[in-house]
C-alpha positions as CSV (number, residue, x, y, z in Angstrom):
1,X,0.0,0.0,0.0
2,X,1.3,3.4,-1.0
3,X,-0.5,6.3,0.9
4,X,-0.7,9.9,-1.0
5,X,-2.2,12.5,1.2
6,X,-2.8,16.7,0.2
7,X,-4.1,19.8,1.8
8,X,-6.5,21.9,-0.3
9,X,-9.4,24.2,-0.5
10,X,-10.1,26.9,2.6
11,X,-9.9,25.6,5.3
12,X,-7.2,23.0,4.1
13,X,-9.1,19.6,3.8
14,X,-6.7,16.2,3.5
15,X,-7.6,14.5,0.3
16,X,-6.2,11.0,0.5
17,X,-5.0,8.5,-2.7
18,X,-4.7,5.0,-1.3
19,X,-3.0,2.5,-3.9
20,X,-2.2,-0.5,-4.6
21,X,1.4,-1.1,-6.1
22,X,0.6,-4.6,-7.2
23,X,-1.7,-4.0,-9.1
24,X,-1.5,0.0,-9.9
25,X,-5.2,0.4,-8.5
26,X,-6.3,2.9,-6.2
27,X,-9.1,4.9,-4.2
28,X,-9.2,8.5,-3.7
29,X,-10.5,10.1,-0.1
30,X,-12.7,12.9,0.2
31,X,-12.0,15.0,-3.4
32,X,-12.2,18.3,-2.0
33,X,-11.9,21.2,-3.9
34,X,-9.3,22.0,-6.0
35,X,-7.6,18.9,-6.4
36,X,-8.4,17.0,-9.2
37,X,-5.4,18.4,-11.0
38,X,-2.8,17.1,-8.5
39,X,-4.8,14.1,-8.5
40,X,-4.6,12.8,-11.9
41,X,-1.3,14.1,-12.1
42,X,-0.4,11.7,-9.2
43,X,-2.2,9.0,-10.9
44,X,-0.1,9.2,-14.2
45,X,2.6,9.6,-12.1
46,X,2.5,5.9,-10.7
47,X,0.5,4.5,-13.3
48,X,-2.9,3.9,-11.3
49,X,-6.5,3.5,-12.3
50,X,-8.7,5.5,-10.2
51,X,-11.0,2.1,-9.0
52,X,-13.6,4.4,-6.6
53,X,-14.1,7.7,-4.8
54,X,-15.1,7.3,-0.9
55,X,-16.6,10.6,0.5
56,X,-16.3,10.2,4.1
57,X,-19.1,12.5,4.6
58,X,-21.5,14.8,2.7
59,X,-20.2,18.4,3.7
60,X,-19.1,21.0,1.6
61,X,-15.4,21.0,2.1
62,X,-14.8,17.2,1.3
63,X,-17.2,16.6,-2.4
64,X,-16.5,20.2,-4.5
65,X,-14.4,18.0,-7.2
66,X,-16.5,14.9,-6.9
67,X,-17.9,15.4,-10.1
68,X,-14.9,16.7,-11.7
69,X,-12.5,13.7,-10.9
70,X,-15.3,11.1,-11.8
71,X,-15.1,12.8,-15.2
72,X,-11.3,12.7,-15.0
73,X,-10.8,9.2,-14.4
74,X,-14.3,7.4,-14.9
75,X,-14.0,6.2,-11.6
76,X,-17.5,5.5,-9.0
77,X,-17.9,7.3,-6.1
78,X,-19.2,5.6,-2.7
79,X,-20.9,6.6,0.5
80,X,-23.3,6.1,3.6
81,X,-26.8,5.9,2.1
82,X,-27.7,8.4,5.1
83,X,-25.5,11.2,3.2
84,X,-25.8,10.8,0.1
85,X,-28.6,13.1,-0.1
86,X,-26.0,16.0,0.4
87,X,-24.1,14.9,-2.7
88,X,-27.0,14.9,-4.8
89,X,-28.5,18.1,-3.9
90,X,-25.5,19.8,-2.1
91,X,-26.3,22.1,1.1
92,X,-23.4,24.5,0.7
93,X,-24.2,25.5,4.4
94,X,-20.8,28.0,4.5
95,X,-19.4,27.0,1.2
96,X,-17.6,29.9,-0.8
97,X,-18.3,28.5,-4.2
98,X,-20.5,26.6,-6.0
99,X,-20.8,22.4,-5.5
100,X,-21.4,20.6,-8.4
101,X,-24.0,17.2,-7.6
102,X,-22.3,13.6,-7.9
103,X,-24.3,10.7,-7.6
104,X,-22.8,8.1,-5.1
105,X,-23.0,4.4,-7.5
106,X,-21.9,2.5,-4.3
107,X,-23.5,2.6,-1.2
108,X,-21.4,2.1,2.4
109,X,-22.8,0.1,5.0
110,X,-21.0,-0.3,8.4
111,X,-19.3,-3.7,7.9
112,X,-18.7,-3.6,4.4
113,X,-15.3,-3.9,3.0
114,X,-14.1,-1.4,-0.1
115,X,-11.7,-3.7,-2.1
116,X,-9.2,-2.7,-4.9
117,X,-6.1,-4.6,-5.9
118,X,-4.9,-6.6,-3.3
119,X,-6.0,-4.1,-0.2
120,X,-9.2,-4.6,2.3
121,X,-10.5,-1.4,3.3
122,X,-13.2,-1.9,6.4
123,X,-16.1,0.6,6.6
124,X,-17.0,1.5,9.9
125,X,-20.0,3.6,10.3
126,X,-19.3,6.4,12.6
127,X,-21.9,8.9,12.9
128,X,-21.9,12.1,14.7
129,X,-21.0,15.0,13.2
130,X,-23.1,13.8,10.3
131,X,-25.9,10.5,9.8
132,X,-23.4,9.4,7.0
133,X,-20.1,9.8,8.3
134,X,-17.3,7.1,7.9
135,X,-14.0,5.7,9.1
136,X,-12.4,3.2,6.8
137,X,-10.2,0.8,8.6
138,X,-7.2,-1.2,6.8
139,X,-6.3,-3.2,10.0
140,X,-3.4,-5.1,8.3
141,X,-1.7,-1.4,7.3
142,X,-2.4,-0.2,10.9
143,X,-4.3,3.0,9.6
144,X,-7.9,4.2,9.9
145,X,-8.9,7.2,7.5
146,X,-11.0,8.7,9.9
147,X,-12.7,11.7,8.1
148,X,-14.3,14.3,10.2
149,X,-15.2,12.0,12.8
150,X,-11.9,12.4,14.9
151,X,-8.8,15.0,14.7
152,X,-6.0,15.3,16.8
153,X,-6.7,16.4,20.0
154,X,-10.5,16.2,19.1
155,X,-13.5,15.6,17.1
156,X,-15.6,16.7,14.4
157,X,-18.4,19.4,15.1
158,X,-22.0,18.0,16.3
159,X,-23.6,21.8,16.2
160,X,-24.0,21.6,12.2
161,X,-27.3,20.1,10.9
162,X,-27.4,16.4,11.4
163,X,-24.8,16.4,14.3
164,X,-25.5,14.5,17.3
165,X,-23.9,14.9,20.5
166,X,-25.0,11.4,21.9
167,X,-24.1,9.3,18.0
168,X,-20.4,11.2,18.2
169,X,-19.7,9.7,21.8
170,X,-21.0,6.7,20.5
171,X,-18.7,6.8,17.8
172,X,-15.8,7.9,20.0
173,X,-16.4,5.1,22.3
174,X,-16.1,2.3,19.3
175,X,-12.8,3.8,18.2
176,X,-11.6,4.0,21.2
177,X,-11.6,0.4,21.6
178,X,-9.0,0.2,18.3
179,X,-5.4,-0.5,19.0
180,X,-3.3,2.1,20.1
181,X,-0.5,1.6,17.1
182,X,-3.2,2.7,14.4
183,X,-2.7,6.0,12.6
184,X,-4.8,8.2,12.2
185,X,-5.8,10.2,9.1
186,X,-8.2,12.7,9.7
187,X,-9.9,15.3,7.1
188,X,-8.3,18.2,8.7
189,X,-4.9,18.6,10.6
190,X,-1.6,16.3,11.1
191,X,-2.0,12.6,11.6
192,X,-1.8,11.1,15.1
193,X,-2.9,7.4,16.4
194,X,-5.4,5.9,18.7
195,X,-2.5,6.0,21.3
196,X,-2.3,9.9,21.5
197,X,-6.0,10.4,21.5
198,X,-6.8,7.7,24.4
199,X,-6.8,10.1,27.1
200,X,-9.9,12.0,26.2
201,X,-11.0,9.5,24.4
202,X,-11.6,7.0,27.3
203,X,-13.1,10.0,29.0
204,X,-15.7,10.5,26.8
205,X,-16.4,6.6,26.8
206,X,-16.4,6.5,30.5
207,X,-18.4,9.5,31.1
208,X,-20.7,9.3,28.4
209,X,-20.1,13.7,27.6
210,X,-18.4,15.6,25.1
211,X,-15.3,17.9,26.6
212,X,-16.7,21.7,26.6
């Protein structure tokens, strides 16, 4: 597995490129806007075929070049059924530009698996600071892509429309029970691991309340 990671748009959202060198597939995480040049050029780069696009969640910041790298590369985009809605008809709730609808051809489903070349990627549904959000979890890499649903040093905002204060210290309470080795990708900020966020984490498991 070869991990490709950038920052982009306004308030500097981490689109991820997952591939496999075997067989010179790969996925493509949250295709925020603008990106889909340094994407394909990435792509050429190592000779991949785009396989699938995973939005971890339906905001703004994460699907602006949905549509534009699915007519790039021809590649399907995938996630929750309970977001899709927002990818269809966007709700640019704070959004400084215009979103262009993509239609999700895959549906996630906590407990299914996204598969390309050789890797396993594990969907865990992980609701909270949207219905639809997702964590995908490659177990034998030691890395969970973990969207908007936890940061370093934190977690994603519940105060946005379909946030949920009791679903995000649900969510927080399952990841919390993931090894302490795993690194962490989130959609915003540096990388950490389940180790560095135990602390709070645990906290929030144990007292059943989000930090103020």
């Amino acid at each position: 597995m070869k991990l490709l990671s950038r920052a982009v748009g306004p308030i500097a959202t981490n689109v991820y490129v997952v591939g496999d060198e075997a067989s010179h597939e790969a996925i493509a995480i949250d295709t925020a806007t603008p990106c889909v040049a340094w994407l394909t050029q990435q792509l050429a780069s190592f000779g991949w075929t785009l396989k699938l696009i995973v939005s971890s969640h339906r905001h703004w910041d994460h699907i602006g070049d949905n549509a534009a790298v699915m007519e790039a590369t021809g590649a399907d985009l995938a996630a929750h059924t309970l977001d899709r809605y927002g990818l269809e008809a966007p709700q640019p709730l704070f959004a400084p530009f215009p979103i262009v609808p993509s239609v999700p051809a895959v549906d996630l489903a906590e407990g299914g698996i996204v598969r390309f070349g050789e890797i396993r990627l594990s969907v865990l549904h992980t609701p909270g600071h949207t219905e639809g959000s997702v964590c995908l979890l490659a177990g034998d890499e030691g890395l969970l892509l973990s969207g908007d649903t936890l940061f370093a040093g934190g977690w994603g905002r519940v105060d946005l429309p379909g946030g949920s204060v009791e679903a995000m210290i649900e969510s927080i309470d399952r990841l919390a029970s993931l090894e302490d080795h795993l690194r962490v990708l989130p959609g915003h900020g540096p990388e950490t691991t389940i180790g560095r966020e135990r602390a709070w984490m645990s906290m929030v498991a144990r007292e059943r309340r989000l930090p103020s």
